[in-house]
N, C-alpha and C positions, 0 to 999 in steps of 0.2 A: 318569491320576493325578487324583484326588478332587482341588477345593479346597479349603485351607486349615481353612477354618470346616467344610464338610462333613466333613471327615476327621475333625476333632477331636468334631462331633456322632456320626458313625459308632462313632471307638475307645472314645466314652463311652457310649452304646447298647448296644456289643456289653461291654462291661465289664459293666455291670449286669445284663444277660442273663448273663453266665460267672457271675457271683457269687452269682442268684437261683439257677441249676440246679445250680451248686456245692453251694449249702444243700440243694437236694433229694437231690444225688448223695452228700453227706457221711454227713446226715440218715439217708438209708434205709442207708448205710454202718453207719452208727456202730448205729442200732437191732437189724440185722442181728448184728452183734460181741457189744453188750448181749444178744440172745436166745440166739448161736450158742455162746458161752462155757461159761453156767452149763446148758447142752441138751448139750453135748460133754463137760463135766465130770462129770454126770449120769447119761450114757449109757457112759460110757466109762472111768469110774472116777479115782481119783485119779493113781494111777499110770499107766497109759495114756493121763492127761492129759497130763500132767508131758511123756509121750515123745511125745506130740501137738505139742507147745505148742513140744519141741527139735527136732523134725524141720523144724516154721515156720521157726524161726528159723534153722537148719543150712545153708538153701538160701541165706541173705542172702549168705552170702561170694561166692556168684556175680556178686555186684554189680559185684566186685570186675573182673569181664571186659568189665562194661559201659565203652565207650569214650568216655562222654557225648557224644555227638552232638548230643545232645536241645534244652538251651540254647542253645547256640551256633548251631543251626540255626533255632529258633524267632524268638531275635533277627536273624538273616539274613536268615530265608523273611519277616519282618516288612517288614522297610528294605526288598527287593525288591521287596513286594507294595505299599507305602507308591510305587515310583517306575514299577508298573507293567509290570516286564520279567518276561513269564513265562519267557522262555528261560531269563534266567540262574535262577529260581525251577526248573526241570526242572534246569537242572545242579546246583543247590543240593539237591534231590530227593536225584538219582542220585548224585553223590558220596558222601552222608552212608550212602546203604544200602550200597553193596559193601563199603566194611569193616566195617561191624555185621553183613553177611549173613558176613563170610568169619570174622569171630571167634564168630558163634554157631556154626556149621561146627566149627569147632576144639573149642570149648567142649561142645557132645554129644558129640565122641567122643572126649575126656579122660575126664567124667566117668560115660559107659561103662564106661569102662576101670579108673575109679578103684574104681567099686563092684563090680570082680571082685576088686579087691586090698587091699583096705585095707579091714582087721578092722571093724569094728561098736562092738566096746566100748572099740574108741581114740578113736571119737567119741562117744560116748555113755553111756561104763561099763560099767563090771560088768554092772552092774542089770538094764542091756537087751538083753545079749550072748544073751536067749534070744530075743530078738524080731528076728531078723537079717531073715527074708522081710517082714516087716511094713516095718521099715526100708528097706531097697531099693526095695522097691515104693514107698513111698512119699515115697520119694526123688528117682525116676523122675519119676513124676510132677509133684513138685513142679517137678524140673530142666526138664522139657518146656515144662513150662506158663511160666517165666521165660523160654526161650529165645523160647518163640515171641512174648510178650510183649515180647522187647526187641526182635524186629522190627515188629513192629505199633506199638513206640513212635516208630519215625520217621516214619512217617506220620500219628503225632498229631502228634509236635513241628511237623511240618509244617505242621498244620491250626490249631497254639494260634497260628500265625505271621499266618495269616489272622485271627486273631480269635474262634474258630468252637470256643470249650471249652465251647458252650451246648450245642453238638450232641453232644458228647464226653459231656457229664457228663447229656445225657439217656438214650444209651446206657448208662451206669454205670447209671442205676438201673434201666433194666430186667436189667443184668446181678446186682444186686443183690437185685430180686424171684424169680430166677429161682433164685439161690442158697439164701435165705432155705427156699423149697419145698425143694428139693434136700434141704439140713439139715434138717428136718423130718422128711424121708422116711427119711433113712439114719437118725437118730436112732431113729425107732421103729419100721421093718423088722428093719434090722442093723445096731445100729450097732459100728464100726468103725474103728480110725484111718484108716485109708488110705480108705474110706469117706466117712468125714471131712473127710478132707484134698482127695478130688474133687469131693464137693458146693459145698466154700468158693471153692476153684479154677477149676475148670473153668468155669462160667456165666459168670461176667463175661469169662473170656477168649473164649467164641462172641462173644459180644456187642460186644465191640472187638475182633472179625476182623470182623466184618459192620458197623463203621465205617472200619475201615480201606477195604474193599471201596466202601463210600458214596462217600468223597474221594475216592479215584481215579475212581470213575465222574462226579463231580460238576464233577471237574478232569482232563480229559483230558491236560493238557500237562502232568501229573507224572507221567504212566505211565512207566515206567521207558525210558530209549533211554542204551544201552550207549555210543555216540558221544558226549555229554555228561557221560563220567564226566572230570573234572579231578583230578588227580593235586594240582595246587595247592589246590583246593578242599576236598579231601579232608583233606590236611595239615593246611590251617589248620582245620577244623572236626575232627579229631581234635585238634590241637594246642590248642584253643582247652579244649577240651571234658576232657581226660583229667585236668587236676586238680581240674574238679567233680566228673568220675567219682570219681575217688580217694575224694572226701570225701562224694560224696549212696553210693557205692556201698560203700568201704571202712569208708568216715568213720562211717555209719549203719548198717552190720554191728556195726563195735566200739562205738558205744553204747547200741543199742535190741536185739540182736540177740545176740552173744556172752555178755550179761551171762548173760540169760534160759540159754544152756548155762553156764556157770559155777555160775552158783547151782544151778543142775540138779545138776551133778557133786558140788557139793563142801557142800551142805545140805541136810538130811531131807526127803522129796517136801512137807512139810506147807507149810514154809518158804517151798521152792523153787515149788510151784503159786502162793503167795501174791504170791509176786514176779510169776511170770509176770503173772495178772493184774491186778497193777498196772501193767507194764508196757505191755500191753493196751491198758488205759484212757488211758495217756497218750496213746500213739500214736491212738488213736480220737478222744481230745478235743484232740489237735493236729490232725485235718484242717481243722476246723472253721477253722483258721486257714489251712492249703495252698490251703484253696477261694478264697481272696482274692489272695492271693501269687504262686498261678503265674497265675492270668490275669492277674496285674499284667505277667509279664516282656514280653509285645507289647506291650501298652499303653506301656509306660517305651518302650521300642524305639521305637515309633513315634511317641514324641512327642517323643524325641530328634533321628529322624531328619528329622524336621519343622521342630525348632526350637524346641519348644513347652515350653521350662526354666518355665515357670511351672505350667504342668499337670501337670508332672512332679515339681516340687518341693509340690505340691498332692496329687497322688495318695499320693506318700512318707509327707507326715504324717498324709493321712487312714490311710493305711495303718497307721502307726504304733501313730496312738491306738485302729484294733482292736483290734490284735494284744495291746496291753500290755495295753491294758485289759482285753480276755476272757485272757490270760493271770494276770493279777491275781487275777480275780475266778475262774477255775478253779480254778487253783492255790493260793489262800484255802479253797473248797469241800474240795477232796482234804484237807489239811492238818488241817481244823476237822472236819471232819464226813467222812472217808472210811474208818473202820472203821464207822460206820452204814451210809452209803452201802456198801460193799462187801457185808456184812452182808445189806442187802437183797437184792440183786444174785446172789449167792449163795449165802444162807443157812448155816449152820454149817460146809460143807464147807471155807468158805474164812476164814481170820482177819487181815486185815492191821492189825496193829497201831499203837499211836500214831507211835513213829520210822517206821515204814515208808511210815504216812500223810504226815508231815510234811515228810518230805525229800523224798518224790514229789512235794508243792504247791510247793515251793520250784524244785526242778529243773524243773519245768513254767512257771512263771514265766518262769525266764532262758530257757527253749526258746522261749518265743516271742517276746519281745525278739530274741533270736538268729536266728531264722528270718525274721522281718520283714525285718531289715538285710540278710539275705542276698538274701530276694526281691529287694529294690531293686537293690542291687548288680550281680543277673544281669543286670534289666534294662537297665542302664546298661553292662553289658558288663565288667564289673570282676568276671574271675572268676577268674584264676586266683591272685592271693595271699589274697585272703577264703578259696579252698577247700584251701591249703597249711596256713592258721592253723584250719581244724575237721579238720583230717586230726594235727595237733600236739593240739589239745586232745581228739582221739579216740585218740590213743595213750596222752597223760597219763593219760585215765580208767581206761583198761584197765588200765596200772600200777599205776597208786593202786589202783583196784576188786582185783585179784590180792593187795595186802598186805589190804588191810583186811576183807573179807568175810568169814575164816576167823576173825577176832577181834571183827568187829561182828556180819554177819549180814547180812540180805538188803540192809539199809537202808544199808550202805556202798557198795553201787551208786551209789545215786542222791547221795550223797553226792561219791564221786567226781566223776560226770559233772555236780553244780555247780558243783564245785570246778574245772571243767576250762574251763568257759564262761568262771568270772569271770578266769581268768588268762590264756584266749590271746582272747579273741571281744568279750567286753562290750562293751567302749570302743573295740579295732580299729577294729571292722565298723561303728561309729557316729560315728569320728573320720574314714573314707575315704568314708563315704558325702556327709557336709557336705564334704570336700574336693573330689569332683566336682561338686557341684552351685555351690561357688564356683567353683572354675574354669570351668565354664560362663556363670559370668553371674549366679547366684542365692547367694541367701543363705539358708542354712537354720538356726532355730534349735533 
């Protein structure tokens, strides 16, 4: 076990290492999304957008199987690696994989199953009831590449525990250059939805199987040994983990992910593209804020488990005054100036209007107020009623978005889903995080 001072040199090294390659991993993210958008819309037309853009989004519900492992193990594999015991770190390993390997198991061959039985235009409409092989296919796909994805996830949650998201998010971007070419190719060979949907896909998941493969050879004593599966272990890192799942998998199907099919079904493809890509944008100009947040939850962890409430009630606010601030000043941009901006971006085919720009800056705003709090939060291990109150204001949205979209328009989305922060999240998530950190010892204003 590191001293004191060393450790805390250490978790701050390896922090700013996560957060520079974060910026590189987002970066070539977000520029890749910017080029792959208005190249896929381009190429593949409005309407074949439209059923591009619902087939992304279709797959979210799978989220829904994810058992959140992920957190709860990262804050674990943290405290462990903070006191040095690799053993219980391998039973910390091996518990968290047999039930993610035994529900992705399950999860392929439901959703097999589902797509021999379950029509096309019950998910998609009319519209698309001709495009059934297109759909399957690239439903397939998408389902494959999640599954295997959410096993490879536990061996990063594993690796974010060590500190080690520099090495993670160097991978992402060569998964990200690799894509970029891909999209390119299909674009101007064949392009294609399902074409499409492999190029965006596929690359980055080689690239985090061949990190995955890294850690384990790096970390021999996490290689999987069946004798060290804890039944207790398991429990509590399921138990720990299924009401984040609920709300990072459930929570963020129903507000980033369902709207985008809703507006699809129930407004003219013109409309409905418009949304899409604004939807797009947020989620592209929110990583920029995740690249900070989840290397926070080790760091919190380990400075908890140290001792170190002053470091932690330090990171929180620096944390804070990012997030708000680039959420301010983003979500000002969308708002003031995001029918130019979009405009540019891509050109006539797409119109997002003044309300649709306005409510997207605003609901961007509170998203990251709201995801700050919550980073902290995981860190400090306070997850499961912060992730009950985004699973309540992710049903409110969807309620509310169901009445009003068919009487506003696409811009009752995002209406909604503000309306949904400031009633269950706002003040929560920011009145429990000063509660812990007084209780600990600190005072936070």
């Amino acid at each position: 076990m590191l001293p004191l001072e060393s450790a805390s040199l250490l978790r701050e090294r390896r922090l700013r290492y996560a957060i520079v390659t974060s910026l590189g991993s987002k970066a070539t993210t977000a520029i890749i999304q910017i080029v792959a958008l208005p190249v896929a819309l381009a190429a593949l037309g409005q309407q074949q957008f439209v059923l591009y853009a619902m087939l992304a989004s279709a797959v979210g519900w799978l989220g829904l199987v994810n058992i959140g492992v992920g957190p709860p193990l990262t804050v674990m594999m943290s405290e462990a690696a903070a006191s040095g015991d690799r053993v219980e770190q391998q039973r910390l390993f091996a518990s968290a994989l047999l039930p993610v390997a035994i529900v992705v198991l399950t999860t392929g061959i439901a959703v097999a199953i589902a797509l021999r039985v379950v029509p096309m235009e019950w998910l998609f409409g009319a519209t698309y009831a001709a495009d059934r092989t297109t759909v399957v296919e690239g439903l397939l796909i998408l389902t494959a590449v999640f599954l295997v994805q959410t096993l490879v996830a536990v061996v990063e949650a594993a690796q974010l525990g060590y500190q080690e998201q520099y090495r993670l998010n160097a991978m992402a971007i060569g998964g990200n250059l690799a894509s970029a070419i891909a999209i390119i190719a299909v674009a101007t060979v064949r392009p294609t939805v399902v074409g499409m949907i492999a190029a965006v896909s596929l690359p980055p998941l080689l690239f985090r199987i061949a990190n995955a493969v890294d850690v384990l050879w790096r970390r021999p004593h996490l290689r999987l040994r069946p004798a060290l599966v804890s039944k207790q272990v398991s429990r509590q890192l399921v138990g720990s983990g299924l009401a984040f799942s609920l709300a990072t998998g459930f929570g963020n199907f129903l507000c980033h992910q369902l709207p985008i099919i809703l507006v699809g079904r129930r407004l003219p493809s013109d409309e409905a593209a418009s949304f899409a890509v604004s939807m797009n944008a947020l989620l592209i100009a929110a990583g920029m804020v995740s690249m900070v947040t989840v290397s926070l939850w080790p760091a919190i962890a380990d400075g908890m488990a140290r001792g170190e409430r002053g470091w932690v009630e330090h990171a929180s606010r620096r944390t804070l005054r990012y997030s708000v601030g680039y959420g301010l000043l983003v979500g000002a941009a969308f708002a003031v100036f995001g029918r130019f901006l979009f405009s540019v971006w891509f050109g006539a085919a797409i119109d997002v209007g003044p309300a649709l720009s306005l409510t997207l800056g605003v609901y961007f705003f509170l998203l990251m107020w709201e995801n700050a709090y919550f980073a902290i939060l995981i860190g400090m291990k306070e997850i499961a009623v912060p992730s009950l109150l985004y699973i309540g204001r992710s049903l409110f949205a969807v309620m509310l978005m169901h009445i009003l979209v068919g009487r506003i328009g696409a811009p009752a989305a995002f209406i909604a889903l503000a309306a949904s922060v400031c009633v269950f999240t706002l003040l929560p998530f920011r009145a429990r995080v000063r509660r812990v950190l007084r209780d600990h010892g600190s005072s936070h204003a």
